[in-house]
C-alpha positions in Angstrom: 130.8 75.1 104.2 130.4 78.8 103.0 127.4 81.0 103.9 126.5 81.0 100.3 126.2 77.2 100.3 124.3 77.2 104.0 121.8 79.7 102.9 121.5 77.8 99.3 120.9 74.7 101.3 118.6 76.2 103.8 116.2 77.4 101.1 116.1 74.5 99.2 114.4 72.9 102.8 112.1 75.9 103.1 110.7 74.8 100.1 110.4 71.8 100.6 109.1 72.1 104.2 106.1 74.2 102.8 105.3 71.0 101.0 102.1 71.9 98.8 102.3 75.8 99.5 105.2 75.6 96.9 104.1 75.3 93.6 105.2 74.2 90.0 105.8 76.8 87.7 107.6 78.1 84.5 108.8 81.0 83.5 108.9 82.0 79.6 111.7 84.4 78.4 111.0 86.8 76.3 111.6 86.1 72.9 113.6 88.2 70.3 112.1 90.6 68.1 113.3 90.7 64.0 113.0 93.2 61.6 111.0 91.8 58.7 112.7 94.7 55.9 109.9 93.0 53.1 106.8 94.1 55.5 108.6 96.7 57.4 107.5 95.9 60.8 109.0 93.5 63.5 108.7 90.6 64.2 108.9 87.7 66.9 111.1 85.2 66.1 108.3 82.8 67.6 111.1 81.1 70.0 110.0 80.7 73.7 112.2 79.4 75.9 111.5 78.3 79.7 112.5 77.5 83.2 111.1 75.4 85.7 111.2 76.8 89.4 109.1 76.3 92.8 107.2 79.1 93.7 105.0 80.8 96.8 102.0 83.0 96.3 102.6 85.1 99.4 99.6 87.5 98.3 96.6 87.4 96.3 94.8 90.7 95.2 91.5 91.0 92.9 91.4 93.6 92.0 88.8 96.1 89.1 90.8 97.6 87.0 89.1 100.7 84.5 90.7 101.4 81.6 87.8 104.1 80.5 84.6 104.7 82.2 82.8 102.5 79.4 85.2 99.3 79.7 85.8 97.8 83.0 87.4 95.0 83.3 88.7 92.8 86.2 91.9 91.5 86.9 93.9 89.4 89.4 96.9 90.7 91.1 99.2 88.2 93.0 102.9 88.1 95.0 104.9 85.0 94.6 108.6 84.6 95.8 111.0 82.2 93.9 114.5 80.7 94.2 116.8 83.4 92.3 119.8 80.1 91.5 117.4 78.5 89.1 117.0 81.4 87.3 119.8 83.7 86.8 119.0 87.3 85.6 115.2 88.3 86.0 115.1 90.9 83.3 114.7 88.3 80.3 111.2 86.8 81.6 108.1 88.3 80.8 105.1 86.0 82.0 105.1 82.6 84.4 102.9 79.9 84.2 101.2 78.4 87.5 97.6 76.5 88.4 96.9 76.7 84.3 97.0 80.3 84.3 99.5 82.7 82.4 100.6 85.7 84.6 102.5 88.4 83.3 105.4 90.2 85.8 104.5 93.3 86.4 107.9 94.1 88.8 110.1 93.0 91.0 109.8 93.8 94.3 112.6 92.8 96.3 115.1 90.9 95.2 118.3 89.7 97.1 120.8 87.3 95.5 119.1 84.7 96.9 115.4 84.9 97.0 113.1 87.3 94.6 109.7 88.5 95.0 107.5 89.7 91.9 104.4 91.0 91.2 102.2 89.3 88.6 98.9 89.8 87.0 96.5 88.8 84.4 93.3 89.6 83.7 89.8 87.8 84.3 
């Protein structure tokens, strides 16, 4: 058995071992933009495609965030870490879905091969 397999293998029981710590998700690729030459502006192409993966929240953050001294508004900032073999290339996603709430990734903050761990937000 190689290492890659062993680790593969291993992580796949961490998750699974954390029981209801690890939770559904589904990340949304971004979807391609068109040039609409008639209206001269771009446009989505209105496809969305998705993944399902097993997450962890590792942190969760509230957070006020101002963007001018007459509109406040809060948000919620959180860690999760996810399984990078279901998932391929993390550049192409742009928001996850977990507990009925739409998150956007804001970054990446350590990502190995094997595991990755992002930072999303969305707002209250």
């Amino acid at each position: 058995m190689s290492y890659k397999n062993l680790i593969d293998s291993n992580l796949n029981r961490a998750f699974n071992l954390v029981k209801d710590l690890a939770l559904d998700a589904v990340l949304s690729k971004k979807s391609d933009v068109t040039f609409d030459f008639a209206a001269g502006s771009t446009v989505p192409d209105g496809t969305i495609e998705t993944v399902d993966v097993k997450i962890i929240v590792v942190e969760v953050n509230k957070e006020k965030q101002s963007i001018n001294r007459q509109n406040e508004h809060k948000g919620v900032k959180n860690k999760i870490m996810l399984k990078r073999k279901e998932i391929g290339d993390l550049s192409i996603y742009d928001s996850i879905n977990y507990e009925g709430f739409d998150w956007n990734i804001a970054s990446t903050i350590k990502s190995d091969g094997y595991i990755s761990m992002l930072e999303v937000h969305r707002s209250t």
